[in-house]
N, C-alpha and C positions, 0 to 999 in steps of 0.2 A: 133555458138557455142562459150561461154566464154571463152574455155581454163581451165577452173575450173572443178573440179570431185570429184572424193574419189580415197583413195589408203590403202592398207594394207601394213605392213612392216612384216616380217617373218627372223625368227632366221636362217642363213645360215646353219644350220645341222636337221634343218626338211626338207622333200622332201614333197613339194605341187605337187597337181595334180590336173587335172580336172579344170583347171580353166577355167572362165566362167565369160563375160562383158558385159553390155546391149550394145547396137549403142552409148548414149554419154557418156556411165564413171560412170554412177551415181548409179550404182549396178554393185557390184563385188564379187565373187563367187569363192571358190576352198576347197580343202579337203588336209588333213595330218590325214593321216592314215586311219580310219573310220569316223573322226570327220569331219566335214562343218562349214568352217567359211565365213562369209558374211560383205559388207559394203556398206551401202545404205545410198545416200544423194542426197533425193528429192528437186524440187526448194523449195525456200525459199518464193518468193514473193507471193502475194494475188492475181492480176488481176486474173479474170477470166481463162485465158488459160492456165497460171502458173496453176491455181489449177488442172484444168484438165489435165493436163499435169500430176502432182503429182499423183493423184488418179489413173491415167491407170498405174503410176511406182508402183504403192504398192497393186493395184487390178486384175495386169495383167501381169506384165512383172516379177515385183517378185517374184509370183505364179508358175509361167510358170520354172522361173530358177532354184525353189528349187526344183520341181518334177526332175531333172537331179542330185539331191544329196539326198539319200537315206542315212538313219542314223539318228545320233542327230549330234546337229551341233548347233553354234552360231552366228544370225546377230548383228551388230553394228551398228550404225552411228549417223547423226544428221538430224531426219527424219521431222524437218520442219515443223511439224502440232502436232496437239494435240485428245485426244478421249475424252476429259471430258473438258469443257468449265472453270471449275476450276483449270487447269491446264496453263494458260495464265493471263497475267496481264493486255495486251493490245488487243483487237482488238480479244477477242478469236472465234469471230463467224467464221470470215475469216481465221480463222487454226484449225478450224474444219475437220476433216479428217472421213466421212463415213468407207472408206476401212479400218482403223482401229476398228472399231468397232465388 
């Protein structure tokens, strides 16, 4: 494990609830009031197992966390990959992202 994750910061006079963290950090989940907010930051690198890695967090585990938050709600973050090959300067085959699609 890097040590490295994602985090959300929240105004001390909302009351979060429901919060909700995969095993390493890299999806984080919780509610204030009705609404769901989210923060998601899949690996960054290409090799192979990185990628798979990335695609089970955004085809399986983040799947899995939003059914536990019913509502509308908002994810964030810096999700690492791309869905349109145009969307990249460098190198867009390998942040290519199926799950997003």
């Amino acid at each position: 494990m890097s040590g490295y994750g994602t985090c959300a910061i929240i105004k001390n006079n909302f009351s979060a609830n429901n919060y909700r963290k995969d095993t390493e950090g890299r999806v984080q989940m919780f509610s204030v009031a009705n609404i769901t907010f989210g923060n998601c930051y899949p690996q960054a690198v290409t090799d192979a197992n990185s990628r798979n890695n990335r695609e089970q967090l955004l085809s399986e585990t983040l799947p899995n966390m939003l059914a536990a938050f019913p509502g509308d709600g908002l994810i964030v973050g810096d999700w690492n990959c791309i869905s349109r090959e145009a969307d990249a300067t460098n190198n867009p085959k390998s942040k290519m992202s199926p799950s997003l699609k």
